[in-house]
N, C-alpha and C positions, 0 to 999 in steps of 0.2 A: 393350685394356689398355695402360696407360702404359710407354712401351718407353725413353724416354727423360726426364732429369731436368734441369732448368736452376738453378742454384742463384749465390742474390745474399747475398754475404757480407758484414759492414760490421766494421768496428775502431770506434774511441773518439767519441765525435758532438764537433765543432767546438765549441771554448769558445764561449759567448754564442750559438750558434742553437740550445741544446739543445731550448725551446718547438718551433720551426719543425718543430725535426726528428722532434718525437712527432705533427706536426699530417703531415708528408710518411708516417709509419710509418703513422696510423689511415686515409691516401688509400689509402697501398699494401695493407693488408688488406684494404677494401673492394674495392677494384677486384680483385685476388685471387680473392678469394667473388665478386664476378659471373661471372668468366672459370668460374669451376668451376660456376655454378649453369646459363650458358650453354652449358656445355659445348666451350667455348675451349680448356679445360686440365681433363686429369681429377680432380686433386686438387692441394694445396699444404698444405704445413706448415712452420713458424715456431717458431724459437726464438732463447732467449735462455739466453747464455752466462753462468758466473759467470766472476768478474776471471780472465783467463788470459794476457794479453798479445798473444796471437794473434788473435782477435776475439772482437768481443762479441755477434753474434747471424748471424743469415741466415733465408733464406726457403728450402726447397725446392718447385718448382714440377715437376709430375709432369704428362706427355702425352706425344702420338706424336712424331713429326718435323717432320709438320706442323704440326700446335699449335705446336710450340716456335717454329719458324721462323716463322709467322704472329703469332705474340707479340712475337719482336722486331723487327718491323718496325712493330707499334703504334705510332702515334703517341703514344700515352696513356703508354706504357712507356716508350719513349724520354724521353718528359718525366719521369715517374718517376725514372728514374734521373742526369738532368741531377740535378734539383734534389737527390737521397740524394746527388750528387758533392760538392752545396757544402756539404753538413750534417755527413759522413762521413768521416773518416778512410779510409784503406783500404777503400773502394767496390772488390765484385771480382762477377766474373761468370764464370762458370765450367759450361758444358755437360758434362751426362755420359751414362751410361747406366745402364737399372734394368731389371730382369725380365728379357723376351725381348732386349733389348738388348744384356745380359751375354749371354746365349747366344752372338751374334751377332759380340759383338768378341773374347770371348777367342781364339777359334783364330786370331783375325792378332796377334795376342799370342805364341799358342804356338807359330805360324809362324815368328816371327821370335825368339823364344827359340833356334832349330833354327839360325840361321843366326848365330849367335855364339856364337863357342868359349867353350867350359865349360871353368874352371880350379876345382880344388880348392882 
C-alpha cells in the first residue's frame, strides 16, 4: 500500500505555448498510466482547478519510498518536468505522506510539539 505521495502542481500555462503544453499534459498522463500499469507507482490522480489564483491543476502520484525515489530519478520524468517548466507558470513539486505514512510522521510532529512552549 502507497505510504507515500509525490504531487506536481502548475499555475497559469505560458502565453503562446498553450498547444505545447496540452501536447506535454497528454505525454505526462500516459507515461503516468504505464508507471501504474507497471507497477512503478501505485496509483495517480489528476486534477483540474477552477480560476483560483493559486493554481490551476496537479497530478498526485501515490507509492512507497521507493517508487517515489526511483521515479525521480527517471530520466523520462526529469524530462517531463524540464519541458512543464517552460510551459508553466509555477511548476512545483512537492513530496508528502499518505496512509501508513501519516502514521509514521505524526509522533515526530507530536514530539516536537512537546518541546515548544505552549502559550494561551
Amino acid at each position: 500500500m502507497a505510504d507515500r505521495a509525490l504531487i506536481i502542481s502548475w499555475g497559469q500555462p505560458v502565453r503562446g505555448r498553450e498547444q505545447h503544453g496540452l501536447e506535454i499534459f497528454d505525454e505526462a498522463l500516459a507515461y503516468y498510466g504505464e508507471l501504474q500499469a507497471s507497477d512503478a507507482i501505485e496509483s495517480f490522480d489528476v486534477m483540474m482547478l477552477e480560476p483560483n489564483g493559486l493554481m490551476d491543476g496537479c497530478f498526485v502520484l501515490r507509492g512507497s519510498h521507493a517508487q517515489l525515489d526511483a521515479l525521480a530519478e527517471d530520466m523520462r520524468f526529469r524530462k517531463l518536468m524540464v519541458d512543464a517548466s517552460l510551459i508553466v507558470d509555477d511548476l512545483r513539486i512537492a513530496r508528502g505522506y499518505t496512509a501508513g505514512g501519516i502514521e509514521q510522521t505524526m509522533p515526530l510532529y507530536a514530539e516536537a510539539i512537546g518541546r515548544v512552549p505552549q502559550m494561551a
